[in-house]
N, C-alpha and C positions, 0 to 999 in steps of 0.2 A: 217029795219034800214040798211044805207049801210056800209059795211065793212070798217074798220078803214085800214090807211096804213098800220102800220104792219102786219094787217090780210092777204092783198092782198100781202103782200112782203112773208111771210108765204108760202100762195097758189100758189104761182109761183115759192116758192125754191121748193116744195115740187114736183110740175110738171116738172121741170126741171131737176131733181133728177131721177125721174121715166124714165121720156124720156131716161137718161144716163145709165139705167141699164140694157138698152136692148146690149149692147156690155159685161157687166159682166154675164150677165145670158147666152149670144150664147156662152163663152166660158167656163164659170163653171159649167153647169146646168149640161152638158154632160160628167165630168170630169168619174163620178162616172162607169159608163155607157162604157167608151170606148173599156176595151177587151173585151166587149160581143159583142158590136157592130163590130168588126174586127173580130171576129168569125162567127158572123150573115153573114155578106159581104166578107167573103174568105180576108180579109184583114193582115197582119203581122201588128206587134205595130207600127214599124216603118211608112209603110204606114200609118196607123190611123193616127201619130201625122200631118201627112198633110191637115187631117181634120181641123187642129187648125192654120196650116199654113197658107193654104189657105183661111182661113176664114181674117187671121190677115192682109196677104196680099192685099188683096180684101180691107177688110177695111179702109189700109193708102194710096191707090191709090184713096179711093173715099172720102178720106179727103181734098184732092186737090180741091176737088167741090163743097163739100157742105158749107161752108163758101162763095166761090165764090158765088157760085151760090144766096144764100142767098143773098147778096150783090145786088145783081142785081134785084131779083123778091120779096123780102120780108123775112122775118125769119118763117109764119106761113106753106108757101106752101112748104117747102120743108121739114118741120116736118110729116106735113100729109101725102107727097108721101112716103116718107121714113116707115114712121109706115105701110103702108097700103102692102109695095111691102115684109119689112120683113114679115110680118103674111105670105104671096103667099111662100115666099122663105121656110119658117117653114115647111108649108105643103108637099112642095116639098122635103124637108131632111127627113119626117118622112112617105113618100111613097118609098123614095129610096131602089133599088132591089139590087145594088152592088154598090164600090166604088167610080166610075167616077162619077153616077148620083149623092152621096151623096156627091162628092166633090163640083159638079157643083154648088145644092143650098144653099152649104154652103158658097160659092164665091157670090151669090147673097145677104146672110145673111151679107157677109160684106160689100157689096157698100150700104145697107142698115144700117146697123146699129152705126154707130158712126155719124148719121147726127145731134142726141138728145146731144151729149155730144159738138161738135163744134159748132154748131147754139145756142144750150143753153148758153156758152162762150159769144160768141158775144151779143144775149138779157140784160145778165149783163151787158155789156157795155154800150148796148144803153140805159139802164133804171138808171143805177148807176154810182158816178164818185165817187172816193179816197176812202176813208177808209170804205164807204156803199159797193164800190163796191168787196169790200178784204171780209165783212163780208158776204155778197148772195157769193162768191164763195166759203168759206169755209162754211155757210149753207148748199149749193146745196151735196160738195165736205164729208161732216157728211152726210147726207143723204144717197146718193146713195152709199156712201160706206156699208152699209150694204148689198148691193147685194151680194156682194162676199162670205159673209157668205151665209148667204140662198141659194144662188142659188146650190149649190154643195147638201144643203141638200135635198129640194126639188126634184134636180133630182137624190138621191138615193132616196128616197121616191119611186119615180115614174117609177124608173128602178125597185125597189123590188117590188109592188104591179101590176104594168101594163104591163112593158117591157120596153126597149129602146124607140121606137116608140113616148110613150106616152109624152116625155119628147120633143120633136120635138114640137107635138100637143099641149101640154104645151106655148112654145114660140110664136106659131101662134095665140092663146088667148092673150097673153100679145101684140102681136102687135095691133091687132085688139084693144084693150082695150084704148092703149093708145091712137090709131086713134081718136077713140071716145070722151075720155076725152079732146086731143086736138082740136077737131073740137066745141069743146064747152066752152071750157074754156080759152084756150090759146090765150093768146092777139097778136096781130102784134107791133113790136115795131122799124122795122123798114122803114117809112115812103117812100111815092112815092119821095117824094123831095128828100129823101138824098139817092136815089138809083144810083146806076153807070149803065149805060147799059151793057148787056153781049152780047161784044165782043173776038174773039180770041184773038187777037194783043193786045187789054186792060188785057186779062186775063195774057198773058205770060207777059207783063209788069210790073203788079201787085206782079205776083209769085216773077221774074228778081229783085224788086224794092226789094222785103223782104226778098227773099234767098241769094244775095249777102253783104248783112250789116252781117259786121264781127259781131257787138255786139248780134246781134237773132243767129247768126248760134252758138256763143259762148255758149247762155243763153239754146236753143232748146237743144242742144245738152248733155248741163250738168242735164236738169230735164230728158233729156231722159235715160242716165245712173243711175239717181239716180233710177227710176222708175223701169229697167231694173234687180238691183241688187234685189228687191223684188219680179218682177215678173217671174225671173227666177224658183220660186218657182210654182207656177202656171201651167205650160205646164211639170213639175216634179213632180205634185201632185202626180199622182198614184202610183209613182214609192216611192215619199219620204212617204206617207200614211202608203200606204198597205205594201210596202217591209219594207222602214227602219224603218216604227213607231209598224209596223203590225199592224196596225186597219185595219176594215173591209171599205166595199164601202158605207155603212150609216155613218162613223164617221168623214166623212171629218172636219166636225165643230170643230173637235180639232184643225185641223191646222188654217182654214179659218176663225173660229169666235176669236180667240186673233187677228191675223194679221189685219181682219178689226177692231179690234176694238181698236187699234192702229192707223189706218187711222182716226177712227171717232175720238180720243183723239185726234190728231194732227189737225187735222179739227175745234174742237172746242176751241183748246188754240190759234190757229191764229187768227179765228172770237173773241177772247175776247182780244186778244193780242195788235188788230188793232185798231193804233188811241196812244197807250198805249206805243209800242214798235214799231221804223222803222224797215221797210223792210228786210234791211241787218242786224240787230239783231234778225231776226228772221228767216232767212237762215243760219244764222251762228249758232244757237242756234238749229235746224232741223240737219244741220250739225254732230256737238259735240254727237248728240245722234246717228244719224246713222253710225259714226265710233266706237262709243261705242257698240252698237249693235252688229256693223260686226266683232270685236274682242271678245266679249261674243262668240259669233258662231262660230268661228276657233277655239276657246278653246275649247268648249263642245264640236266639234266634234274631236277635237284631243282626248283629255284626257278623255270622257265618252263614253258608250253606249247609240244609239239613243232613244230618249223615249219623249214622251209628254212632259215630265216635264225641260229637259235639251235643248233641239231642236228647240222647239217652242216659248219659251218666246223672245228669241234674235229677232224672225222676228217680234213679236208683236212692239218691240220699235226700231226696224228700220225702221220697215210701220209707225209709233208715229212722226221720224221725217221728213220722206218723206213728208209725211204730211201737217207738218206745216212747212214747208219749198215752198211746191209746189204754193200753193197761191199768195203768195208776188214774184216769179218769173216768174208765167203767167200773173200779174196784168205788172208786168214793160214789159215784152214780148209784150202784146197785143197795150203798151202804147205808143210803139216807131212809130206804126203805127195808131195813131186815127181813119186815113180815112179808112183803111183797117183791121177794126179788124175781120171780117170772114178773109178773106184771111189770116193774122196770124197763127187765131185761128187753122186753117187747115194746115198750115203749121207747125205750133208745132205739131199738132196732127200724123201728116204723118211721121217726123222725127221720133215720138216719136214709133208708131205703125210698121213703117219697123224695127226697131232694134228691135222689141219685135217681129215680123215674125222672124227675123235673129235666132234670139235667141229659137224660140219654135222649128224653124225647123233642127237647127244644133247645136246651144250649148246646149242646155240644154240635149239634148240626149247625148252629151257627158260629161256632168256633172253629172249625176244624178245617176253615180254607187256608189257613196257615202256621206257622211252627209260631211265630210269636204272638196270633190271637189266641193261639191254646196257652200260650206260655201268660199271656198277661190275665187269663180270665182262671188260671191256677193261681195267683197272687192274688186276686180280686178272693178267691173262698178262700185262701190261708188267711190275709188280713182280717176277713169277716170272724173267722173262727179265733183270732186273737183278739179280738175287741170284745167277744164275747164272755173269752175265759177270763179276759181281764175285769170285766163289769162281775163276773161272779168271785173273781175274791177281792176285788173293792164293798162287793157285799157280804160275803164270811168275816171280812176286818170290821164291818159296821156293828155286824150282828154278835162278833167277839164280846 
């Protein structure tokens, strides 16, 4: 019997989803793991956190491409290179003898690895238009949010039972996997006819045509703060973990399973929301919680001691409305360009991923001596990211 639509709409959130979690596994899997592995490699923390740098770096430069590039050759062929060169990059991070090498393939794990989350963007487009297309993004967006928990767990898991190593060799199976699964599964959804050819001069035109419109650089730039204020937390795990919560390197779940599952809650009140509630009620509504959130967390960090109980819950429902917020502002993001929704795609992704390099490599290291300078410099990128969304529909009302 052949699968019914929603079955196939199912299977292809659910691949998409997968594909996307090869960027939260290269950065959390190894969270648990990193002063052992600076130890191992003669490395100080500070240099470690370069391993995260350099990977984030790596990734928003090859953001710029894979959407292009897609544009041009199809959406399947550049899923499958990508899964096939990260599993090579994997192996190469978990033979590394000291830091250069392990920095090297970790800069390969990033021109690999964010090609599932921008090419998957784009698929939705080509397959889904309005409010189908708001509900596969906040499907895919519930999905693969669950990496973030997991992934932290699994590589304590695999640092306690096997050593760091294993946890590398770990990511080289999930690429290969997914190779797999894509080579079999994964449809093409974007046709020879509606292909642009890849040229230079088309490509820098393309970029020129979407980096200069005030209203993306407006919109790119305020999901990129909003994103930024959550994931400052992230490249400070070990530090807010193990110093400020004291858990050990098996409990990251404390911090990582509310936070995602705040994403996944935000994720699926947008997918139920759409259709029900416009777009701007439901950024403004993503909003309202994530200012509430970020003053929750300068309180408890002013006025209590850090603990699971008082620290944690604030990020859970500021990931709640990151969340469902983020949907309905990459849906009008990607919309302003029909013809070009890789190149978008990759461009939000590139803005959104150098702030988040910026951020793992310089702020958060200076953030992260305590619970309330993390908490106030999360309030410092939500406010940024409100002034920002604010300035672009004071200019949609102008241009009305």
């Amino acid at each position: 019997m052949p699968e019914s639509s929603p079955q196939r709409h199912a299977v292809l959130a659910l691949l998409l989803a997968a594909l996307a979690t090869l960027g939260p596994f290269s950065i959390d899997t190894f969270l648990p793991a990193m002063a052992d592995i600076g130890v191992a490699l003669a490395a100080s923390p500070l240099q470690m956190q370069q391993a995260l740098s350099v990977y984030l770096l790596c990734y928003a430069l090859m953001m710029l491409w894979h959407g292009a590039i897609s544009d041009s050759v199809g959406r399947r062929p550049v899923i499958l290179v990508s899964c096939l060169f990260f599993a090579i990059a994997s192996v190469g991070c978990a033979l590394a003898s000291d830091l250069p090498t392990l920095l090297l393939f970790r800069g390969m794990q990033g021109l690999c690895g964010g090609a599932g989350l921008v090419v998957g963007r784009a698929i939705i487009r080509d397959r889904f238009q309005g409010h189908d297309a708001q509900r596969m993004m906040s499907q895919v967006t519930m999905l693969f949010s669950v990496s973030p928990a997991i992934a932290p767990v699994v590589g304590g898991m695999l640092f306690g039972a096997f050593g760091w190593r294993s946890i590398f060799v770990f990511m080289a199976l999930l690429g290969v996997a997914l190779f797999l699964l894509c080579w079999r599964s994964l449809p093409e959804t974007h046709q020879p006819a509606a292909r642009a050819p890849f040229a230079w001069r088309q490509l820098a035109a393309n970029y020129l045509e979407v980096g200069r419109k005030r209203e993306f650089q407006l919109l790119a730039l305020a999901v990129s703060c909003n994103f930024a204020g959550f994931f400052l937390y992230i490249p400070s795990a070990p530090v807010f973990v193990m110093k400020h919560l004291g858990l050990g390197h098996d409990q990251f779940i404390w911090m990582f399973g509310p936070a995602v599952g705040g994403i996944m809650l935000g994720a699926f009140l947008s997918g139920r929301l759409a259709g029900r509630r416009d777009a701007r009620e439901l950024v403004s509504l993503g909003y309202g919680l994530m200012f509430l959130a970020a003053a929750a967390n300068v309180l408890s960090a002013w006025l209590l001691p850090p603990s699971v109980w008082s620290s944690v819950p604030p990020l859970a429902l500021y990931s709640t409305g990151m969340s469902l917020a983020a949907p309905s502002i990459t849906i009008v993001l990607m919309d302003q360009f029909p013809h070009l929704r890789g190149t978008v795609s990759s461009m939000q992704g590139f803005t959104q991923t150098m702030l988040s390099s910026l951020l793992a490599g310089v702020i958060a290291p200076l953030a992260w001596g305590s619970t309330l300078s993390l908490a106030l410099t999360m309030t410092a990128f939500l406010v940024a990211g409100f002034v920002l969304r604010s300035a672009y529909r004071r200019r949609i009302n102008l241009l009305a």
